[in-house]
N, C-alpha and C positions, 0 to 999 in steps of 0.2 A: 504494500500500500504506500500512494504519497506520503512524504515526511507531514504534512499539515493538508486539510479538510479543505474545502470551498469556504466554511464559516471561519477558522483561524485564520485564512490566507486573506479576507476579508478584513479580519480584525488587526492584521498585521498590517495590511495596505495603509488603513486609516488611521494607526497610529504613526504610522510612517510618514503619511501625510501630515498629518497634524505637527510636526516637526518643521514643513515647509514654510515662506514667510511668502503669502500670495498675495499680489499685490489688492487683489477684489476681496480680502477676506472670506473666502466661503466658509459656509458649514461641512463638514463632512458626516455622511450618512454611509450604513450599508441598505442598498436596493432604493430607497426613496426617498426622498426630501419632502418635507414640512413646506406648508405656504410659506413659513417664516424660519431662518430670514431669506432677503431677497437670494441672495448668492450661494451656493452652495454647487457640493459634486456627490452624487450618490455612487456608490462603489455596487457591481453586481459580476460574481466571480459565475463561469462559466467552462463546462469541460468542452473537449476540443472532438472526442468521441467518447462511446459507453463504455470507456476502463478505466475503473476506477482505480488503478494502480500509474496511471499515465502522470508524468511529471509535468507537462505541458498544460497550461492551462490561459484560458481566454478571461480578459476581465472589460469591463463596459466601464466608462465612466462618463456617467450623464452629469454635464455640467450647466447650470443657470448662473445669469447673470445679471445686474440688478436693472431694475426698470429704465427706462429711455435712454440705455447705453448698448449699443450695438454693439461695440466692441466689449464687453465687460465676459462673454462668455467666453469667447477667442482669448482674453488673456487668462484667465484660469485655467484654459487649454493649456497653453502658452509654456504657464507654469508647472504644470504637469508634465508638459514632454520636457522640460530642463528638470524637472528632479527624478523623474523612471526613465527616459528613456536610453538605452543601453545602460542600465543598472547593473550595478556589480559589483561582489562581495559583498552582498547582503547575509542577516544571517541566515534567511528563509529564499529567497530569491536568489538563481543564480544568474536570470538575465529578464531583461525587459525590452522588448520592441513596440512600437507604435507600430501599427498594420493597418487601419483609416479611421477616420472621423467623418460624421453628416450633421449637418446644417439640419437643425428641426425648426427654425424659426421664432415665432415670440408664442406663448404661452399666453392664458387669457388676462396677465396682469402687466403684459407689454416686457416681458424679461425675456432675452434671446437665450437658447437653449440651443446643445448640439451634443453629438457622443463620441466620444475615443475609445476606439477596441485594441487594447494591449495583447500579444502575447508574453506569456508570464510562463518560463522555464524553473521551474524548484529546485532546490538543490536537492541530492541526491542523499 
């Protein structure tokens, strides 16, 4: 079996995060965000096929960003890909790739939203 679960590799992502100093503040969440606050990235880890010994895994991060700033979702992006991307020597991760992001648009309180799909290699 993986060294750590879909929910530890979750829990480790967001404290991970929570380390970063992101310029929009977000909240971090695992799977979904609160109305409040405006800004935030929800964390949703994902297997890549049905073996649940596989070290590879997919993670989604849906990011929002605060009301009437189009750019506020892009730079939590932003700051996302400068703290994972090609990640290394972590204690639970042993690499991290961005693989694409989409543009979701504004949400019904005018905050632009969009997702980044990492793949996330464990260590062994």
């Amino acid at each position: 079996m993986p060294s750590v679960d879909d929910e530890q590799l979750t829990r480790h992502l967001r404290t991970l995060l929570q380390g970063i100093e992101f310029r929009d503040g977000p909240a971090i969440a695992a799977k979904r965000l609160a109305s409040s606050p405006d800004a935030g990235i929800a964390i949703t880890v994902y297997a890549t096929e049905d073996d649940t010994t596989a070290r590879i895994r997919r993670v989604q991060f849906w990011c929002r960003g605060r009301p009437g700033d189009p750019f506020s979702a892009d730079r939590i992006a932003d700051d996302l890909l400068n703290a994972l991307h090609w990640l290394h020597a972590d204690a639970v991760i042993s690499r991290a790739q961005r693989l694409s992001f989409a543009l979701l648009g504004q949400d019904g309180n005018g905050r632009d939203e969009r997702t980044d799909n990492y793949q996330i290699i464990l260590r062994p």
